[in-house]
mmCIF entry with sequence, helices, sheets and N, C-alpha, C, O atoms, coordinates in Angstrom:
data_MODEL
# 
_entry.id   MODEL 
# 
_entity.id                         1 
_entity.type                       polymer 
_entity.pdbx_number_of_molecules   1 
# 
_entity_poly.entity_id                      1 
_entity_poly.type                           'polypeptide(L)' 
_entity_poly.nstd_linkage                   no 
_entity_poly.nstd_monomer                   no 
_entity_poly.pdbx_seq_one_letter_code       
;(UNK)(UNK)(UNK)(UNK)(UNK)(UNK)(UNK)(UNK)(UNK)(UNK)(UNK)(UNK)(UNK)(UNK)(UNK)(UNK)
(UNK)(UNK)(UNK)(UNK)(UNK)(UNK)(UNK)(UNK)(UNK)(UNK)(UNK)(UNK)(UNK)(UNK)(UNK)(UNK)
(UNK)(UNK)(UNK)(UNK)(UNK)(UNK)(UNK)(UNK)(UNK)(UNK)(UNK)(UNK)(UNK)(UNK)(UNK)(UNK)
(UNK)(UNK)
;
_entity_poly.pdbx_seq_one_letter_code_can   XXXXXXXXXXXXXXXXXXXXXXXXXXXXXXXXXXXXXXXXXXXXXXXXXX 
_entity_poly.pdbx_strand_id                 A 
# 
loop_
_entity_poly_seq.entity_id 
_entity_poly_seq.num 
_entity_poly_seq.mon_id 
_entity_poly_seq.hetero 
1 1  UNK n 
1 2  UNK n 
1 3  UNK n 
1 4  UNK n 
1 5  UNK n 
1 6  UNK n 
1 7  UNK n 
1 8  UNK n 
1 9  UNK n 
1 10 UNK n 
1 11 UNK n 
1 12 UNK n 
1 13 UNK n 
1 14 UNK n 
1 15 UNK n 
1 16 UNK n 
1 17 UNK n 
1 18 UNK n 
1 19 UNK n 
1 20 UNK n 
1 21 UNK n 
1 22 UNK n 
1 23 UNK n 
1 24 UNK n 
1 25 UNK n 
1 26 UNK n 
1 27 UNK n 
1 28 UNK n 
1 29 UNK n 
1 30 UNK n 
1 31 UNK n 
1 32 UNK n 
1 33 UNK n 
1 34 UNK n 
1 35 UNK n 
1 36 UNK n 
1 37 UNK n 
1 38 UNK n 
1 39 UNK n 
1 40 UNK n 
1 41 UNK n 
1 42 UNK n 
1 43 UNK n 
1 44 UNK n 
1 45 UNK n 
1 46 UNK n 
1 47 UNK n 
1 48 UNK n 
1 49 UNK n 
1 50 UNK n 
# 
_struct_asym.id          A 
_struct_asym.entity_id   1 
# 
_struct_sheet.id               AA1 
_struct_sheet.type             ? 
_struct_sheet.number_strands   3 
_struct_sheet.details          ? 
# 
loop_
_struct_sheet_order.sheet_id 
_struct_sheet_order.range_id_1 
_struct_sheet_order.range_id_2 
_struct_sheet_order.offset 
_struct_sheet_order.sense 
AA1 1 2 ? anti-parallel 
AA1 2 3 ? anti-parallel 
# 
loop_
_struct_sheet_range.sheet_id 
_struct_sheet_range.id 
_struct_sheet_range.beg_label_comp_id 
_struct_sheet_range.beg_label_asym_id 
_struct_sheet_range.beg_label_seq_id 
_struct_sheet_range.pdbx_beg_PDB_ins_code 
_struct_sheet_range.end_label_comp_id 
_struct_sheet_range.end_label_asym_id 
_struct_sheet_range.end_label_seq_id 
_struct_sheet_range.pdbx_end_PDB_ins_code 
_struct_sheet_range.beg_auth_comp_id 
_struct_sheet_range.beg_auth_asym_id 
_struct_sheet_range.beg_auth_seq_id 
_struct_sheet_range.end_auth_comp_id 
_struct_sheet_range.end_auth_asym_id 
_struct_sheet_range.end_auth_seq_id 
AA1 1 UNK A 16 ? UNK A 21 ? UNK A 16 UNK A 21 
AA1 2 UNK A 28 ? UNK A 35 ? UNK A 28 UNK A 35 
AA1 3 UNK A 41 ? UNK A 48 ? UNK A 41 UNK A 48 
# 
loop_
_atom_site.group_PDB 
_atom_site.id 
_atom_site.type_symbol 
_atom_site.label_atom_id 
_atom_site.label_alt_id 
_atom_site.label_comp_id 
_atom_site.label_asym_id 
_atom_site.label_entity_id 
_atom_site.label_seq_id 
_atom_site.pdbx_PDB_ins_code 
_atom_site.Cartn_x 
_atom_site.Cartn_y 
_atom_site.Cartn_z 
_atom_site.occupancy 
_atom_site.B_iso_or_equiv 
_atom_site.pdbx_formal_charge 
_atom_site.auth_seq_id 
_atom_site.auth_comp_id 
_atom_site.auth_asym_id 
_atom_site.auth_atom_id 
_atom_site.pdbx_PDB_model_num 
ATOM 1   N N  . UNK A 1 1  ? 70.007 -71.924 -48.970 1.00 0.00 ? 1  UNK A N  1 
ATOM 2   C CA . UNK A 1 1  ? 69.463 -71.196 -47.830 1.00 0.00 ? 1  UNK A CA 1 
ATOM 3   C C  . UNK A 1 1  ? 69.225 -72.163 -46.674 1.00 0.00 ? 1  UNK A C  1 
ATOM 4   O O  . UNK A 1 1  ? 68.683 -73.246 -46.891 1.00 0.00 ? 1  UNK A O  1 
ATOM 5   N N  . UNK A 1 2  ? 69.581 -71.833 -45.559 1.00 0.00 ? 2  UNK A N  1 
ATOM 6   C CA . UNK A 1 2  ? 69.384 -72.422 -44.451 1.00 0.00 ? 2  UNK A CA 1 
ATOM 7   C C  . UNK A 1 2  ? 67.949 -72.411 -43.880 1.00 0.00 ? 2  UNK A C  1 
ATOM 8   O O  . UNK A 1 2  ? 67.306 -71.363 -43.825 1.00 0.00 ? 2  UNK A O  1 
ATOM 9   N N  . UNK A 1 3  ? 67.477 -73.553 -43.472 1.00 0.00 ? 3  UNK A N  1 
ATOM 10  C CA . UNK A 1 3  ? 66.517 -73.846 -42.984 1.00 0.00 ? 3  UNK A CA 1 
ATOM 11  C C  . UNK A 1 3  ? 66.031 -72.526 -41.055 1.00 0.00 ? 3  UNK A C  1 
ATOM 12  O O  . UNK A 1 3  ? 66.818 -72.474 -40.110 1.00 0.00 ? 3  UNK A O  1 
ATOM 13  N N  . UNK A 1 4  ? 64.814 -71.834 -41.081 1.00 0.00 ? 4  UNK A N  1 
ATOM 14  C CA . UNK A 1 4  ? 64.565 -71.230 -40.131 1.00 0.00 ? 4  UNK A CA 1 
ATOM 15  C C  . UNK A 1 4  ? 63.400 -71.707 -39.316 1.00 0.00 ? 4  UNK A C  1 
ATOM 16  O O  . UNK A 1 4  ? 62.377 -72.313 -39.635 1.00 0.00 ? 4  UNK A O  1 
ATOM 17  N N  . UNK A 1 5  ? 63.805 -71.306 -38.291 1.00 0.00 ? 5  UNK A N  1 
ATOM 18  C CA . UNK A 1 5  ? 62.957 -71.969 -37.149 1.00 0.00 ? 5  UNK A CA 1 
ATOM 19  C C  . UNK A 1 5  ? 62.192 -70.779 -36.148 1.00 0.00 ? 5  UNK A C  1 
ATOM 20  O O  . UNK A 1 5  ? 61.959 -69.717 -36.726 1.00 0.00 ? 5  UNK A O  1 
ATOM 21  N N  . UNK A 1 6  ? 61.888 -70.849 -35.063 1.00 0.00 ? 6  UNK A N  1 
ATOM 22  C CA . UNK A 1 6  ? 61.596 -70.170 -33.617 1.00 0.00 ? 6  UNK A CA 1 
ATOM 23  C C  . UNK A 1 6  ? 62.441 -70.168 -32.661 1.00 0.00 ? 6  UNK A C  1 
ATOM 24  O O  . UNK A 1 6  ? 61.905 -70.860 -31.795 1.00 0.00 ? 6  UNK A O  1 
ATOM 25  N N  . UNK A 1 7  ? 63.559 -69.775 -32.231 1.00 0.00 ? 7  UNK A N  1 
ATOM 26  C CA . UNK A 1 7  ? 64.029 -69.418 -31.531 1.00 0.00 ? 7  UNK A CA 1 
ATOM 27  C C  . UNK A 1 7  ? 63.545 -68.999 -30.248 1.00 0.00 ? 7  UNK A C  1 
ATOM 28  O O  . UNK A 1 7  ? 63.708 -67.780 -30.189 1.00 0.00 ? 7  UNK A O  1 
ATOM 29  N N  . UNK A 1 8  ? 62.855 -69.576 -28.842 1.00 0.00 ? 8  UNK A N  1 
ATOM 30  C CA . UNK A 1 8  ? 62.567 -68.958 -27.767 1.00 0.00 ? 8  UNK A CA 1 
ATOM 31  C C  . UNK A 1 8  ? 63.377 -68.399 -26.628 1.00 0.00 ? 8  UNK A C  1 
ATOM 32  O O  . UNK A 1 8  ? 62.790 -68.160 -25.573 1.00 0.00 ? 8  UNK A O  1 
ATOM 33  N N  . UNK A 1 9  ? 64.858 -68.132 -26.754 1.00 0.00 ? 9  UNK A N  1 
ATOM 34  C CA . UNK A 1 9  ? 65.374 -67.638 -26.512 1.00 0.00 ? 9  UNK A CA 1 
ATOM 35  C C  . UNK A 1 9  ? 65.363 -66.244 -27.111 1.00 0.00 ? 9  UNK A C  1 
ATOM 36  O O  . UNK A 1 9  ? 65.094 -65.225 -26.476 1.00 0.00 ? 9  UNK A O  1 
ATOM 37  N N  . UNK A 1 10 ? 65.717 -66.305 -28.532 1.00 0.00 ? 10 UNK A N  1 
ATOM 38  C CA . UNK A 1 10 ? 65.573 -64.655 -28.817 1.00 0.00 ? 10 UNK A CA 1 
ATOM 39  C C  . UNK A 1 10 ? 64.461 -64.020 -29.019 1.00 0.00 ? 10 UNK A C  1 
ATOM 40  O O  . UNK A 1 10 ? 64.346 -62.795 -29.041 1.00 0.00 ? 10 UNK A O  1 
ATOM 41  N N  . UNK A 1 11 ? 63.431 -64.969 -29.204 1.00 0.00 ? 11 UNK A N  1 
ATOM 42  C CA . UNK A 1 11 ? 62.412 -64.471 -29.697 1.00 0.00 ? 11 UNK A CA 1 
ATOM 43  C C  . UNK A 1 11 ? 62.008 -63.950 -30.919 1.00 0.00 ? 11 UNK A C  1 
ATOM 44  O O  . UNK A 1 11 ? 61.229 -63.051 -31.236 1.00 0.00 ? 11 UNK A O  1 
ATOM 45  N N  . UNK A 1 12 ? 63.039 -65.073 -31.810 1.00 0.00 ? 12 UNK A N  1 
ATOM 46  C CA . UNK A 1 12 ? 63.105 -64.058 -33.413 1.00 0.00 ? 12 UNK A CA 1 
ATOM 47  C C  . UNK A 1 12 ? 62.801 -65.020 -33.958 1.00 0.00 ? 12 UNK A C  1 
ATOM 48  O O  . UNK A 1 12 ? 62.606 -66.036 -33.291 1.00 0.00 ? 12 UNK A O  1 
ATOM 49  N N  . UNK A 1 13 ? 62.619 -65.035 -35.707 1.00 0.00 ? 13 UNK A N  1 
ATOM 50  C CA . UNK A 1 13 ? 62.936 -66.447 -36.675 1.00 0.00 ? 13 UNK A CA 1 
ATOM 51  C C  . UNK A 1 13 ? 64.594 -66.208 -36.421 1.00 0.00 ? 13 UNK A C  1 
ATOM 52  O O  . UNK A 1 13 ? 65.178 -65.180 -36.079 1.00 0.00 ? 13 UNK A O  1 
ATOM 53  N N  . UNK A 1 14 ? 65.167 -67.663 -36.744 1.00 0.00 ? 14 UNK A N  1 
ATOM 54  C CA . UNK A 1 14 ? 66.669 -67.282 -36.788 1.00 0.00 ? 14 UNK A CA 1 
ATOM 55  C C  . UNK A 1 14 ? 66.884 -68.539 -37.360 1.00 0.00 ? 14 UNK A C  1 
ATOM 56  O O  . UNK A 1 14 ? 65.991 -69.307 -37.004 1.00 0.00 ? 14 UNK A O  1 
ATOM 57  N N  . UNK A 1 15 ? 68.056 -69.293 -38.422 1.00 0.00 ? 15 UNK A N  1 
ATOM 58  C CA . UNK A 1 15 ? 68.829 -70.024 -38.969 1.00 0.00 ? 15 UNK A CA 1 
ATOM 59  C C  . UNK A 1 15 ? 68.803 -70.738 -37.986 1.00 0.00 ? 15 UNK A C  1 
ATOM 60  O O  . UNK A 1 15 ? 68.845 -70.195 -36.882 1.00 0.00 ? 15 UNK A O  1 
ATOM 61  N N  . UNK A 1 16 ? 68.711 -72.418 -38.105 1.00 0.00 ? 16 UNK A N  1 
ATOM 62  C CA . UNK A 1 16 ? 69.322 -73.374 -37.790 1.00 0.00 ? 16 UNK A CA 1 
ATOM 63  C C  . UNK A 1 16 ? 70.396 -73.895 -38.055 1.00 0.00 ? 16 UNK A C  1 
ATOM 64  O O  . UNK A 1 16 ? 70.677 -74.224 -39.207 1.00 0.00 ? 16 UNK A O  1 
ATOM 65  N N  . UNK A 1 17 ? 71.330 -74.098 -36.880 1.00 0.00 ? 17 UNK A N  1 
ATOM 66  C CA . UNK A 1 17 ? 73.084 -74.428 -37.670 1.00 0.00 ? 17 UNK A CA 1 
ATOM 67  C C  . UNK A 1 17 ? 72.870 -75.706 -36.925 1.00 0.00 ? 17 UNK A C  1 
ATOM 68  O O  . UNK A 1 17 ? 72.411 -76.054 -35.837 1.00 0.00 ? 17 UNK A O  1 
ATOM 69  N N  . UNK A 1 18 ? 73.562 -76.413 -38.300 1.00 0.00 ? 18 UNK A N  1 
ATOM 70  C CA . UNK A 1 18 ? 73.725 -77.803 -38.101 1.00 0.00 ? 18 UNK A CA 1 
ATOM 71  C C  . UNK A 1 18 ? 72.641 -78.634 -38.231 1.00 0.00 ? 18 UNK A C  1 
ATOM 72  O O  . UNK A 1 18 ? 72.762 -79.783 -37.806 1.00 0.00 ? 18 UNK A O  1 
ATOM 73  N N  . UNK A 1 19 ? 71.659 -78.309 -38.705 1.00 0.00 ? 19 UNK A N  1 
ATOM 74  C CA . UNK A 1 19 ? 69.825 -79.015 -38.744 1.00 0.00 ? 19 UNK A CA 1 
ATOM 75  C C  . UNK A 1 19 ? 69.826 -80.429 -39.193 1.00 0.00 ? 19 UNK A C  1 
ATOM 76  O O  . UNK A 1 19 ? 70.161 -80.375 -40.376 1.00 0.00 ? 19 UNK A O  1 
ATOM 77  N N  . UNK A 1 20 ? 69.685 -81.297 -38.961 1.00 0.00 ? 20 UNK A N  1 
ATOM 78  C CA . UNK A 1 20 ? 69.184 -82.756 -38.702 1.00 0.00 ? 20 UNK A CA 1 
ATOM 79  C C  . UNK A 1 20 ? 67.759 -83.239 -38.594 1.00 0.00 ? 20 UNK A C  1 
ATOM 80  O O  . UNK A 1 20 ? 66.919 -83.101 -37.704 1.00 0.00 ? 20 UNK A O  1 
ATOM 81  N N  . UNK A 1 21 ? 67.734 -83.969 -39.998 1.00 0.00 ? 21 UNK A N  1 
ATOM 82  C CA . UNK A 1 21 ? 66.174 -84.570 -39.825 1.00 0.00 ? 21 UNK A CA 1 
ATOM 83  C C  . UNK A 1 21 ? 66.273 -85.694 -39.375 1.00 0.00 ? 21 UNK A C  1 
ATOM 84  O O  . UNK A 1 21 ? 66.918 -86.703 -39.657 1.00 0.00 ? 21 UNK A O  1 
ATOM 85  N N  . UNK A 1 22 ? 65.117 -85.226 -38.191 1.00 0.00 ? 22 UNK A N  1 
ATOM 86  C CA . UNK A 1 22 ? 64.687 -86.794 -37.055 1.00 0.00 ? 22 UNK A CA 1 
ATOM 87  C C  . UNK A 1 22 ? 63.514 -87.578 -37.418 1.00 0.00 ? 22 UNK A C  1 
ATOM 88  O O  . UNK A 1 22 ? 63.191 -87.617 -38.606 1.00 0.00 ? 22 UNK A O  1 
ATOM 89  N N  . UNK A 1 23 ? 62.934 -88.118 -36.668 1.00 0.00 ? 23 UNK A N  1 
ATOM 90  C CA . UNK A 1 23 ? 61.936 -88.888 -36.782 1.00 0.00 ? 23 UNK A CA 1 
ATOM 91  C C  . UNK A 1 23 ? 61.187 -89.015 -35.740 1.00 0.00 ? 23 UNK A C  1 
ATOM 92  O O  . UNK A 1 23 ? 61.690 -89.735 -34.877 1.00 0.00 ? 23 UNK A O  1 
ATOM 93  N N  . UNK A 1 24 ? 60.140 -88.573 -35.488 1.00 0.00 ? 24 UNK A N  1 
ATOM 94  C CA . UNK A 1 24 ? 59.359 -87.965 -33.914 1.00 0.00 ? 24 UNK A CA 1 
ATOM 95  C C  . UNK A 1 24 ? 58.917 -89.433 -34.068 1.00 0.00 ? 24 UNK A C  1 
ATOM 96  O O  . UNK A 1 24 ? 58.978 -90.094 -35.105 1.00 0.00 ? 24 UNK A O  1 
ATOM 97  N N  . UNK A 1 25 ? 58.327 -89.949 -32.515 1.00 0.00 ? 25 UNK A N  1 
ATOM 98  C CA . UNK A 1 25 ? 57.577 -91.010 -31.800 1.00 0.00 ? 25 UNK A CA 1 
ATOM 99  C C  . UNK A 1 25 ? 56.350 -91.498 -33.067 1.00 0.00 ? 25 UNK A C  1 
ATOM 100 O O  . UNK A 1 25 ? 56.358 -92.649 -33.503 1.00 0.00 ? 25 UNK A O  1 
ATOM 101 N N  . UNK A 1 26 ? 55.483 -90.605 -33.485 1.00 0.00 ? 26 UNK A N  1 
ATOM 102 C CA . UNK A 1 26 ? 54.442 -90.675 -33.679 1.00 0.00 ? 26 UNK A CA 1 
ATOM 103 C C  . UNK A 1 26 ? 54.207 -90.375 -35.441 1.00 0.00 ? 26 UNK A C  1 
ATOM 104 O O  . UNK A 1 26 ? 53.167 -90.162 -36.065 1.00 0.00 ? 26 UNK A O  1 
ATOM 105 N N  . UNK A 1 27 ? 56.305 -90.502 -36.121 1.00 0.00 ? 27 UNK A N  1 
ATOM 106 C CA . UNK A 1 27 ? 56.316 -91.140 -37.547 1.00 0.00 ? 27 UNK A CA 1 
ATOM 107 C C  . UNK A 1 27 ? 56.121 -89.421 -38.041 1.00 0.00 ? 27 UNK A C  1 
ATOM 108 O O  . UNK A 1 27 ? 55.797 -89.151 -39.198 1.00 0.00 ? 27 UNK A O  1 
ATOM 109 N N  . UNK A 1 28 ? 56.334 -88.485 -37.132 1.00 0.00 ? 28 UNK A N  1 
ATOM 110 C CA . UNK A 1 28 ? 56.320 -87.178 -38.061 1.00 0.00 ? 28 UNK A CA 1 
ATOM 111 C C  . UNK A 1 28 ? 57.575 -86.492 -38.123 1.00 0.00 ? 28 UNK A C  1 
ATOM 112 O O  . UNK A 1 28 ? 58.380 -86.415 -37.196 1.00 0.00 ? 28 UNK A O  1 
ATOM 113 N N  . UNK A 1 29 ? 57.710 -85.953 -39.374 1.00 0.00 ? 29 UNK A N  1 
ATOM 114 C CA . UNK A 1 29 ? 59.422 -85.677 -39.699 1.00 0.00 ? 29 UNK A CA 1 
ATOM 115 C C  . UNK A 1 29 ? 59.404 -83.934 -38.978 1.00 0.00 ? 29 UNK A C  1 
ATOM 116 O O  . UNK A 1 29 ? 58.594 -83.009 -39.026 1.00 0.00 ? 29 UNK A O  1 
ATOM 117 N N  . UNK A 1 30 ? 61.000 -84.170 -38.218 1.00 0.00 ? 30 UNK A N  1 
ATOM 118 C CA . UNK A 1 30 ? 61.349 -82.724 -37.555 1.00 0.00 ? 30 UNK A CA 1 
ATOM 119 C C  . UNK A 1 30 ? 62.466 -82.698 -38.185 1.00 0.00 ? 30 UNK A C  1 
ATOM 120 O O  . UNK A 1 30 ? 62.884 -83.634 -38.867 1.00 0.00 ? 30 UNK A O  1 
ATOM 121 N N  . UNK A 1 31 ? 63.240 -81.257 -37.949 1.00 0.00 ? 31 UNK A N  1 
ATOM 122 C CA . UNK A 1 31 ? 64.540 -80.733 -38.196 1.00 0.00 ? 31 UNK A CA 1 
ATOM 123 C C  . UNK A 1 31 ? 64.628 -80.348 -36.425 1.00 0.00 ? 31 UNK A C  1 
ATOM 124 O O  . UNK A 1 31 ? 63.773 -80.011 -35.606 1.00 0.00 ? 31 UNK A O  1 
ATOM 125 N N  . UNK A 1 32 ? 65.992 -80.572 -36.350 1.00 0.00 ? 32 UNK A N  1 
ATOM 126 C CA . UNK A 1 32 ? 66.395 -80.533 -35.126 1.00 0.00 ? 32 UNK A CA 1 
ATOM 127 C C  . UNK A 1 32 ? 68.141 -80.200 -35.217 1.00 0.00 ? 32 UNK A C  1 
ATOM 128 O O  . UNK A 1 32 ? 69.056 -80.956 -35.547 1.00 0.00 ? 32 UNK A O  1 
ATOM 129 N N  . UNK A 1 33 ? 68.172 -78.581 -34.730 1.00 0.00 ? 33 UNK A N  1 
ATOM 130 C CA . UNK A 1 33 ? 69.687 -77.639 -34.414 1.00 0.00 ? 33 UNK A CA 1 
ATOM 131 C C  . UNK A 1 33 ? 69.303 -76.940 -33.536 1.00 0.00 ? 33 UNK A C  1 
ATOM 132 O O  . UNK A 1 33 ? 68.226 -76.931 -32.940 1.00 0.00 ? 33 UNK A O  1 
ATOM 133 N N  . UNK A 1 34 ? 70.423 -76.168 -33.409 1.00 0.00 ? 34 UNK A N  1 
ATOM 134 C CA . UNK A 1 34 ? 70.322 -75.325 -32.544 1.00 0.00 ? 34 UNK A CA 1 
ATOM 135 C C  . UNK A 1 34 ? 70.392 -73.813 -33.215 1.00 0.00 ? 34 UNK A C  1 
ATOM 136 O O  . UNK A 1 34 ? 70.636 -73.728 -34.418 1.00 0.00 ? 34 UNK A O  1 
ATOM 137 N N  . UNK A 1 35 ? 70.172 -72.602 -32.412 1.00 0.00 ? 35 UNK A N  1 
ATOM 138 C CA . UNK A 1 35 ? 70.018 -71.184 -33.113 1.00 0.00 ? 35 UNK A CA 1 
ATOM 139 C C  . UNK A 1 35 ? 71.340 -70.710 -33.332 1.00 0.00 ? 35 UNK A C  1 
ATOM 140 O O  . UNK A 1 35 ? 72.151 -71.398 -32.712 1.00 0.00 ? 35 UNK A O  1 
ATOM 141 N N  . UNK A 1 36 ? 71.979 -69.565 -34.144 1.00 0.00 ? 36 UNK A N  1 
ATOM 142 C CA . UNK A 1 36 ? 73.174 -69.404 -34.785 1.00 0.00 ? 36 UNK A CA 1 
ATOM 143 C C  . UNK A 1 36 ? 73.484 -68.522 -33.676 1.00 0.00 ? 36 UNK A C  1 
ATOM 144 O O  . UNK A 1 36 ? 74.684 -68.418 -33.422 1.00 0.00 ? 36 UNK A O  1 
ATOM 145 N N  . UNK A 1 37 ? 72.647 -67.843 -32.936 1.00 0.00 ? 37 UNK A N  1 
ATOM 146 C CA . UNK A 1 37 ? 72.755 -66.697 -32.127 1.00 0.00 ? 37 UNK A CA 1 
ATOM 147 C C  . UNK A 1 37 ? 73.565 -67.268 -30.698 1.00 0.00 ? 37 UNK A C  1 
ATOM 148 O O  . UNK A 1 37 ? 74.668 -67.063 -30.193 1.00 0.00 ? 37 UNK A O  1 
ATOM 149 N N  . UNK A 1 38 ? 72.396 -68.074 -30.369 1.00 0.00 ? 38 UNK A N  1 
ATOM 150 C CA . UNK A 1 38 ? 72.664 -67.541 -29.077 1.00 0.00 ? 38 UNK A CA 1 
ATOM 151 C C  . UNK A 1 38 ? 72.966 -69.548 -28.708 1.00 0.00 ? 38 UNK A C  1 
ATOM 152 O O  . UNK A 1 38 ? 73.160 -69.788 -27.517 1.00 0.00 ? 38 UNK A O  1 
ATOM 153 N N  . UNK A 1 39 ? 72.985 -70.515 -29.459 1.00 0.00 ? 39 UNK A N  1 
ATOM 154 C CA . UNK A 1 39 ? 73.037 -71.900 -29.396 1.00 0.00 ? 39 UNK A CA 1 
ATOM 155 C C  . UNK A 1 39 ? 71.983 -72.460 -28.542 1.00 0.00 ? 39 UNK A C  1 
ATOM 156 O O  . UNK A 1 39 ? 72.016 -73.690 -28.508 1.00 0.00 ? 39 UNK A O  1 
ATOM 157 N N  . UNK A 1 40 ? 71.090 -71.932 -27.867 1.00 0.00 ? 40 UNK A N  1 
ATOM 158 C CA . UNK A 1 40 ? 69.880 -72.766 -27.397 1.00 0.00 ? 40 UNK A CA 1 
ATOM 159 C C  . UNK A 1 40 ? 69.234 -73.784 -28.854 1.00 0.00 ? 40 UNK A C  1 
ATOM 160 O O  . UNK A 1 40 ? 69.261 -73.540 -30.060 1.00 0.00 ? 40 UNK A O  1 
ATOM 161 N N  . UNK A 1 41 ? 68.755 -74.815 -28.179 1.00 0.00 ? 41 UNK A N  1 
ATOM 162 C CA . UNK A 1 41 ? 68.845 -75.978 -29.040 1.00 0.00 ? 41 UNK A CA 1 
ATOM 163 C C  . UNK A 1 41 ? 67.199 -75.849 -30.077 1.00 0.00 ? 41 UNK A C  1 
ATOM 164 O O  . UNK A 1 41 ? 66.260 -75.394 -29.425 1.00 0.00 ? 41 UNK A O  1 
ATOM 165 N N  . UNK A 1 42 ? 66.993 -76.091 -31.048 1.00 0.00 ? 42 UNK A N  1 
ATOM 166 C CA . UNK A 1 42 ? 65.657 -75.705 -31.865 1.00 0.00 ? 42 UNK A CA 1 
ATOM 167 C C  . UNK A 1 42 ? 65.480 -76.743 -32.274 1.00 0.00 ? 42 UNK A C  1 
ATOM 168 O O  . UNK A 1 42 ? 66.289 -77.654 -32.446 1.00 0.00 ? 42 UNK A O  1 
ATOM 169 N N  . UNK A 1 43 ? 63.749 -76.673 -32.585 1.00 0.00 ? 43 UNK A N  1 
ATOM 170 C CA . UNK A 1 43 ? 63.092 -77.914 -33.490 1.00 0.00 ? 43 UNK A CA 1 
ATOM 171 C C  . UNK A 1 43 ? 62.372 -77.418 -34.066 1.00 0.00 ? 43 UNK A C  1 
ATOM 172 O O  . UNK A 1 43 ? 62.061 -76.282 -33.710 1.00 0.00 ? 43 UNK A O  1 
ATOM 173 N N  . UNK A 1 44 ? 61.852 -77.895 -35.029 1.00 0.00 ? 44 UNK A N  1 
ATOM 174 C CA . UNK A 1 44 ? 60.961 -77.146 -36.193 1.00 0.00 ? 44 UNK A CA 1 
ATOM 175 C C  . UNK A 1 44 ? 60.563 -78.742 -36.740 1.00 0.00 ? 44 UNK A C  1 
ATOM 176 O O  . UNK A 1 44 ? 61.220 -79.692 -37.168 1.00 0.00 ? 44 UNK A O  1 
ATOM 177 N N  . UNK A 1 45 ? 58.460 -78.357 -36.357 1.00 0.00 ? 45 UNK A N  1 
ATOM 178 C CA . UNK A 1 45 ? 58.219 -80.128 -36.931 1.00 0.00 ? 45 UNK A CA 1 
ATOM 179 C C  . UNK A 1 45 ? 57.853 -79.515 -38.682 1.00 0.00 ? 45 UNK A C  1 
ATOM 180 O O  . UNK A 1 45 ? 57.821 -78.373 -39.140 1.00 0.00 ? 45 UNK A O  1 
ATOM 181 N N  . UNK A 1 46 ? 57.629 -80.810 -39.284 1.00 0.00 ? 46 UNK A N  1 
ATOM 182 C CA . UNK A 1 46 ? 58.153 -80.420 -40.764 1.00 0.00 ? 46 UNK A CA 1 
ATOM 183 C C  . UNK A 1 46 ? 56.466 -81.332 -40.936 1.00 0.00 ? 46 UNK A C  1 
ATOM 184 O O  . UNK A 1 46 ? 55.557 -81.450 -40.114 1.00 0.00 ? 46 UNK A O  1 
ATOM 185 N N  . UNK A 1 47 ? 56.568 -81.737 -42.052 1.00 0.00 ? 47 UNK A N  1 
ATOM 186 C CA . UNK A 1 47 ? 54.885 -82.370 -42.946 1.00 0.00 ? 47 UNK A CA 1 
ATOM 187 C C  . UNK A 1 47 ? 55.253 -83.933 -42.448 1.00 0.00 ? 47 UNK A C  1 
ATOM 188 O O  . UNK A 1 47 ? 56.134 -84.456 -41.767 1.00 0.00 ? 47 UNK A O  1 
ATOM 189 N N  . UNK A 1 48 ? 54.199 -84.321 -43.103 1.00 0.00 ? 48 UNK A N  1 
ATOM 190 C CA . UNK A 1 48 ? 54.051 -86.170 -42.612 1.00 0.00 ? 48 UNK A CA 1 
ATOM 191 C C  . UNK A 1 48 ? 55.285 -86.784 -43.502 1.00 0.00 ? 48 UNK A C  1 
ATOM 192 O O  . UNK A 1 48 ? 56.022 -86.230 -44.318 1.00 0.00 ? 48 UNK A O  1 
ATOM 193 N N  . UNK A 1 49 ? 55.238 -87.946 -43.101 1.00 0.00 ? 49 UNK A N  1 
ATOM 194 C CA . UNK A 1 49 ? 56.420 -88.504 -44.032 1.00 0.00 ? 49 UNK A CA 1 
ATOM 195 C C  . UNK A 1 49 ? 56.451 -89.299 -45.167 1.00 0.00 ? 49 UNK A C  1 
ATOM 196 O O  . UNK A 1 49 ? 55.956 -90.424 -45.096 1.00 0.00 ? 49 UNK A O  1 
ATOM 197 N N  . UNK A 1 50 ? 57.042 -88.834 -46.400 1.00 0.00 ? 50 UNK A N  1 
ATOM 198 C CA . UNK A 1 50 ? 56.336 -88.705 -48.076 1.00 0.00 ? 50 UNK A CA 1 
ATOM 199 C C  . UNK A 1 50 ? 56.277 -90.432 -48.078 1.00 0.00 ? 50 UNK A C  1 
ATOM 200 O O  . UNK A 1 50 ? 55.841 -91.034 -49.059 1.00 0.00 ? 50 UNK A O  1 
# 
């Protein structure tokens, strides 16, 4: 199952295509794609890092 995010473009939950875990400034783990819909770009921050 694909990882879901916020979408503020559609305003829905929607699938992240292509999701990539980053590494924010401040050492906290994100997923970072864009929405399947409409391709505006998404982030979704995730828990501290194990």
């Amino acid at each position: 199952m694909a990882e879901q995010g916020y979408c503020v473009k559609c305003k829905a939950k929607k699938d992240i295509k292509d999701a990539a875990e980053v590494e924010m400034k401040n050492g906290r783990r994100a997923l970072k794609g864009s929405c399947t819909s409409c391709g505006t770009g998404m982030f979704k921050i995730l828990g501290n890092k194990k």
